[in-house]
C-alpha positions as CSV (number, residue, x, y, z in Angstrom):
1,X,166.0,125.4,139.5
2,X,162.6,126.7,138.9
3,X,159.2,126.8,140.3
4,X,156.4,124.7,138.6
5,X,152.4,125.0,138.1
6,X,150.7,121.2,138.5
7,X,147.7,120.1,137.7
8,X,145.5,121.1,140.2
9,X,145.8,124.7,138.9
10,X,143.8,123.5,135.7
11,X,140.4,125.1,135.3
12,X,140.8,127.0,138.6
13,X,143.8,129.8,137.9
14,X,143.9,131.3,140.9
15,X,146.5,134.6,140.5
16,X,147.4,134.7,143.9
17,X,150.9,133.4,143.0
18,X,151.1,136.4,140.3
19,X,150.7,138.9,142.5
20,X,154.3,138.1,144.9
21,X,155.9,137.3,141.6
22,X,159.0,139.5,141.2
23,X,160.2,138.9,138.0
24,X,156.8,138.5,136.1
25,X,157.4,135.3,135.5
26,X,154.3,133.9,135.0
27,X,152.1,133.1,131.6
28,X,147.9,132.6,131.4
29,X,146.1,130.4,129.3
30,X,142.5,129.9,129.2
31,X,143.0,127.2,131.6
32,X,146.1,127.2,133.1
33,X,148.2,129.5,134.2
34,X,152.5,128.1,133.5
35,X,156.0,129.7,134.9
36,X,158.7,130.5,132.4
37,X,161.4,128.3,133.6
38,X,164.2,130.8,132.3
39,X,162.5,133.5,134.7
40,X,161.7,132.6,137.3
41,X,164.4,132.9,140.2
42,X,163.7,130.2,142.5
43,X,162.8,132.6,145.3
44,X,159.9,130.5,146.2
45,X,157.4,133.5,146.8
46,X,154.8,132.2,145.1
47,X,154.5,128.7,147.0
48,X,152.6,129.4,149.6
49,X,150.4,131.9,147.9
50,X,148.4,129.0,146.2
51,X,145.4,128.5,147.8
52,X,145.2,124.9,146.2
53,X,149.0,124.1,146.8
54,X,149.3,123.9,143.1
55,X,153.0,125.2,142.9
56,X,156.1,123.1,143.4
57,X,159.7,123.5,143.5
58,X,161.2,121.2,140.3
59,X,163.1,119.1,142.7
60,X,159.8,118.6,144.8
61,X,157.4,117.4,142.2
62,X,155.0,114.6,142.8
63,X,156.5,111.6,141.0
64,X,152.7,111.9,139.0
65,X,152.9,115.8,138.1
66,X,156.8,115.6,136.4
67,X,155.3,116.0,133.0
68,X,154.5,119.3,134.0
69,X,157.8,120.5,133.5
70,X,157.9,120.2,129.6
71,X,154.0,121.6,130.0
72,X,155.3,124.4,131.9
73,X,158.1,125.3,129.9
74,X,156.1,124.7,126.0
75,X,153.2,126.8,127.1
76,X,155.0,129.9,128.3
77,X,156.1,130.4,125.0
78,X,152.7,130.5,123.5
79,X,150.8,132.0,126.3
80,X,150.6,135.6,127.5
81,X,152.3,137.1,130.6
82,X,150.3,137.9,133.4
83,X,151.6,140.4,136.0
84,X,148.4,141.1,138.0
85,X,146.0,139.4,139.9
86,X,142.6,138.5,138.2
87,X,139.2,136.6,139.3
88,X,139.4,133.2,139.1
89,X,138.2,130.6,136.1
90,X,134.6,131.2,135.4
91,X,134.5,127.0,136.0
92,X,136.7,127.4,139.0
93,X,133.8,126.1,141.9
94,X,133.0,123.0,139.7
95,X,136.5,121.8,139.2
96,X,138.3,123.3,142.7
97,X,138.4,119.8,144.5
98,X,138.7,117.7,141.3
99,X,141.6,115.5,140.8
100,X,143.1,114.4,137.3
101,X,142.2,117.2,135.6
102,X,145.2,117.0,132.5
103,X,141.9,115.9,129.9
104,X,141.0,119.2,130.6
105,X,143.8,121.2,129.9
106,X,143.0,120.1,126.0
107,X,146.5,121.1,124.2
108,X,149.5,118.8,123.5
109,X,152.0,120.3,122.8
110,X,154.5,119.7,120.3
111,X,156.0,120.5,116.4
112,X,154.9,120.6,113.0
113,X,156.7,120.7,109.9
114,X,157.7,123.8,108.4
115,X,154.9,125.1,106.5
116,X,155.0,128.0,104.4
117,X,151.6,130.3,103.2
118,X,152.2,128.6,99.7
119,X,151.7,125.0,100.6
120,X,148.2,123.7,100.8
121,X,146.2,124.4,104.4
122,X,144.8,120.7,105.9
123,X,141.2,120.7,107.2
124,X,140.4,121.4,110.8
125,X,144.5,123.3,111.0
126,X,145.1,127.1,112.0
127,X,148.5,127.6,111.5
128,X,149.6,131.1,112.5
129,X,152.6,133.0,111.2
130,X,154.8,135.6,112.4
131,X,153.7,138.1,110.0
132,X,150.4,137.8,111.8
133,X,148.9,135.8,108.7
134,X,146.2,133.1,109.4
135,X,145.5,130.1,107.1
136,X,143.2,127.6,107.5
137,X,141.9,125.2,104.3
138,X,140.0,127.9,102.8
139,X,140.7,131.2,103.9
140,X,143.2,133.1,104.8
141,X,143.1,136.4,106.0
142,X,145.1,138.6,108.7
143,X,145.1,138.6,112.6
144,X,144.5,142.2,112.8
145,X,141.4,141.5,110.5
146,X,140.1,138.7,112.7
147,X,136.9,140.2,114.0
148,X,135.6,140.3,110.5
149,X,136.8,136.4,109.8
150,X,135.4,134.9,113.2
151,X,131.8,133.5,110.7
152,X,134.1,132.5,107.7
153,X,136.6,130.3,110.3
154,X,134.0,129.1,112.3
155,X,132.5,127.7,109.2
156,X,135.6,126.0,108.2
157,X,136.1,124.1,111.1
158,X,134.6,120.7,112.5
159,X,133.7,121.3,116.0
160,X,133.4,117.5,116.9
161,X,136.9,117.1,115.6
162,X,140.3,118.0,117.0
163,X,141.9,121.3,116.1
164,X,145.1,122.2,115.6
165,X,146.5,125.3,116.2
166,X,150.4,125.3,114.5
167,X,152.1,129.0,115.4
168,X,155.2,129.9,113.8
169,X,158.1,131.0,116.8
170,X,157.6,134.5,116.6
171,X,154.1,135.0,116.3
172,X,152.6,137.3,119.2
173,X,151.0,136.0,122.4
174,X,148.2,137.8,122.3
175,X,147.1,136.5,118.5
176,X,147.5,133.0,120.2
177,X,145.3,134.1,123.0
178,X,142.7,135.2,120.5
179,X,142.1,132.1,118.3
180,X,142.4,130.1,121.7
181,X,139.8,132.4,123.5
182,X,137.6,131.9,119.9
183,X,137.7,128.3,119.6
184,X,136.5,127.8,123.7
185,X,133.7,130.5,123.4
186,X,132.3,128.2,120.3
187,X,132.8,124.7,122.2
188,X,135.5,122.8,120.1
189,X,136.6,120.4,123.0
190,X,140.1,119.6,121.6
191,X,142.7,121.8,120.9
192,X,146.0,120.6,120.0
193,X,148.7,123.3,119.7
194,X,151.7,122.8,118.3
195,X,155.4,125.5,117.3
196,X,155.7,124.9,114.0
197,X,159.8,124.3,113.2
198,X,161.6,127.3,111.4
């Protein structure tokens, strides 16, 4: 059994929960903050720490939050770990008391073909391998080198479309965390992000 973060915590990411957290079990997006399923020990700490009751036992779930079980479980692999407390979203008083936030959260999750750095990049795609490579359909360059690539990417991408970000299994949280953290500072409003298959 496992704890689960709902919707409400969308756009609000209060790290209350974190701090009581045991077993470090819990993983921050830009707007979300998930539990690792195969981490977390069901010691229900973290419940009541939630100022906005977003935090559910699995077998307690809201018959209209059960999706966020697969949500929980898919973005822990790609987000980072968390294991201190930090200031709430920057959007948090706007969106504290709103419901049906999910068209916020702005990432579906699922897989892509296997795609190796030979085959041809699609437009508006990031895909993002292990190696820490990045391709997109006209560049390509290395996340270490990303700082000097942020004009050239940025140019390559549609900002009214969707993007999506495809990240190889072993690829590092924080290289995730970067290109996710780029694309919100520049305003593209749909990002897709998806494990591409090995």
């Amino acid at each position: 059994m496992t704890f689960v973060v709902t919707e409400s915590c969308i756009k609000c990411k209060y790290t209350d929960c974190v701090e009581v957290c045991p077993v470090d079990c819990f993983y921050e997006g830009p707007d979300f903050l998930v539990i690792h399923p195969d981490e977390c020990i069901d010691c229900a700490l973290c419940e009541p720490e939630c100022p906005i009751d977003a935090i559910f036992s699995e077998d307690e779930l809201p018959s209209d939050q059960i999706a966020f079980i697969e949500i929980n479980a898919k973005l822990a692999d790609v987000y980072e770990n968390i294991t201190e407390a930090s200031p709430p979203h920057s959007e948090e008083p706007q969106f504290k008391d709103v419901k049906n936030k999910i068209k916020f959260l702005n990432i579906d999750i699922g897989t892509d073909e296997s795609k190796s750095n030979s085959q041809s990049i699609e437009s508006n795609k990031i895909y993002l391998f292990d190696s820490g490579d990045v391709e997109t359909n006209n560049q390509a360059f290395n996340i270490k080198d990303f700082s000097f690539n942020k004009d050239q990417l940025l140019k390559s991408l549609v900002i009214e479309e969707t993007v999506i970000l495809s990240i190889e299994p072993q690829a590092h949280h924080e290289w995730t965390m970067k290109i996710m953290e780029f694309l919100q500072e520049n305003k593209f409003n749909v990002i897709k992000m998806r494990t591409l298959k090995e």
